[in-house]
C-alpha positions as CSV (number, residue, x, y, z in Angstrom):
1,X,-5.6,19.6,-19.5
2,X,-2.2,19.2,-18.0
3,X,-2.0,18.9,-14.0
4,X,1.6,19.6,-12.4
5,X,2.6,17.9,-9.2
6,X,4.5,19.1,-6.8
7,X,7.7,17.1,-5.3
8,X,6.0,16.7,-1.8
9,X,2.6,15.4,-3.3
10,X,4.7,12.8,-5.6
11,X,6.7,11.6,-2.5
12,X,3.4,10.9,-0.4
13,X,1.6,9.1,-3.2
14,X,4.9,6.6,-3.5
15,X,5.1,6.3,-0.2
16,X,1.0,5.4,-0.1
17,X,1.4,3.4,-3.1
18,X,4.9,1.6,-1.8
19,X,2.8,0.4,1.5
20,X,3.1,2.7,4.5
21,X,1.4,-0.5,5.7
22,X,3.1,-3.3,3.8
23,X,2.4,-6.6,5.2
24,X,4.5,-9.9,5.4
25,X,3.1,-12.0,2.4
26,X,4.3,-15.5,4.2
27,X,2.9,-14.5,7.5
28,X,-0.3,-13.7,5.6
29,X,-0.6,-17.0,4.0
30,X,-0.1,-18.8,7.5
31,X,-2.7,-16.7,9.1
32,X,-5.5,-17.3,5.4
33,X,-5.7,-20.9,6.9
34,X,-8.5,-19.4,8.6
35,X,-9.8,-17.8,5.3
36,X,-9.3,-21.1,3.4
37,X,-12.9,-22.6,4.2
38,X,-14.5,-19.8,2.5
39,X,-12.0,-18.0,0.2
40,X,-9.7,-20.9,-0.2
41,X,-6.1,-21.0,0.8
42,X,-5.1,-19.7,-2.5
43,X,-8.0,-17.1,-2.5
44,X,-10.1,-18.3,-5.2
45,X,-13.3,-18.9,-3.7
46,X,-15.0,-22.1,-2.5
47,X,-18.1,-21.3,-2.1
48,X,-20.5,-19.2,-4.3
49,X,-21.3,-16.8,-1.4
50,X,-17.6,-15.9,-1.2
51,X,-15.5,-13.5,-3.4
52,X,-11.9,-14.6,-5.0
53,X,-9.5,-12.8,-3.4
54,X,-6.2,-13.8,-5.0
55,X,-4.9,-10.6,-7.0
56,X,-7.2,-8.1,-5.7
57,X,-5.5,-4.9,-5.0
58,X,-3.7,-4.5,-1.8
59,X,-5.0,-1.1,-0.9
60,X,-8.8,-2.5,-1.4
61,X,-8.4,-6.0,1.1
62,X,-6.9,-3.5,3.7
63,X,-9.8,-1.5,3.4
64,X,-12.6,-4.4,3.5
65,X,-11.0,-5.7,5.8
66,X,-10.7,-2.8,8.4
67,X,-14.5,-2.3,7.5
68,X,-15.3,-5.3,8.7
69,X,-13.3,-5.0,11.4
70,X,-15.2,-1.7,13.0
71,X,-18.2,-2.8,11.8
72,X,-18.9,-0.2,8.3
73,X,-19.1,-2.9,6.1
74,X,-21.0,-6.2,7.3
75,X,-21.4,-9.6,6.4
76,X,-22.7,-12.6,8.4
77,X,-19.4,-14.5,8.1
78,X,-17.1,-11.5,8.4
79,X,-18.6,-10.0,11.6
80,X,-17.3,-12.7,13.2
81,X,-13.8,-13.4,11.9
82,X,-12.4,-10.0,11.4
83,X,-13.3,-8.3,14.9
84,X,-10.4,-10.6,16.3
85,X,-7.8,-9.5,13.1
86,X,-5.3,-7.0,14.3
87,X,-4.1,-4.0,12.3
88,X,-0.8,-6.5,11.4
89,X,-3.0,-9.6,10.7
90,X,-5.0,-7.1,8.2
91,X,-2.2,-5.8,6.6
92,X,-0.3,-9.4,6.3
93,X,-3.7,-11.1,4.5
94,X,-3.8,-8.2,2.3
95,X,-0.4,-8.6,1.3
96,X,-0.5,-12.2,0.8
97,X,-3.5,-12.3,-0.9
98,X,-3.1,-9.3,-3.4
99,X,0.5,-11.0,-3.7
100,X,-1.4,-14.2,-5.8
101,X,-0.7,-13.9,-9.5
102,X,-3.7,-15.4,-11.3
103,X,-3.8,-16.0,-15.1
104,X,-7.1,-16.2,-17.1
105,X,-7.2,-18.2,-20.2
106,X,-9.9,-18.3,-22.8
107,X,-11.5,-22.2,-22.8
């Protein structure tokens, strides 16, 4: 099965996928000092409660992070730290941390 786009549908989706809400990875990584006692300042986790962070997709931190934000999504930890994360602090942190390149190497 074949599916045909059309132009306007192509545009939106790059403009989506280009990061209608693209953050600033450095401010990001100044503002994940507050992250750092959980996640780590590099995003991989420091605690086994706590999920890595560096390389996740962009698109998915936004999204668990607003969740946590209004509430849909909850976790002790979270419920406190994100209420206080504005809509530019959310989009920074998921910038910087779905900027981390992480390599895994067999032992």
């Amino acid at each position: 099965m074949r599916y045909r786009w059309s132009v306007p549908i192509l545009l939106g989706l790059a403009v989506y996928a280009a990061g209608a809400h693209a953050g600033d990875p450095g401010a990001g990584r100044k503002k994940a000092i507050q992250c750092q006692t959980c996640h780590g300042l590099e995003g991989l986790s420091r605690i086994p409660e706590a999920p890595n962070l560096a390389g996740q997709p962009e698109i998915y931190l936004r999204k668990a992070l607003t969740d946590y934000k209004t509430g849909a999504r909850r976790n002790e930890m979270m419920s406190v730290v994100a209420p206080s994360l504005s809509e530019a602090d959310i989009d920074d942190l998921a910038s910087y941390f779905s900027s981390i390149r992480i390599e895994v190497t067999p032992p």
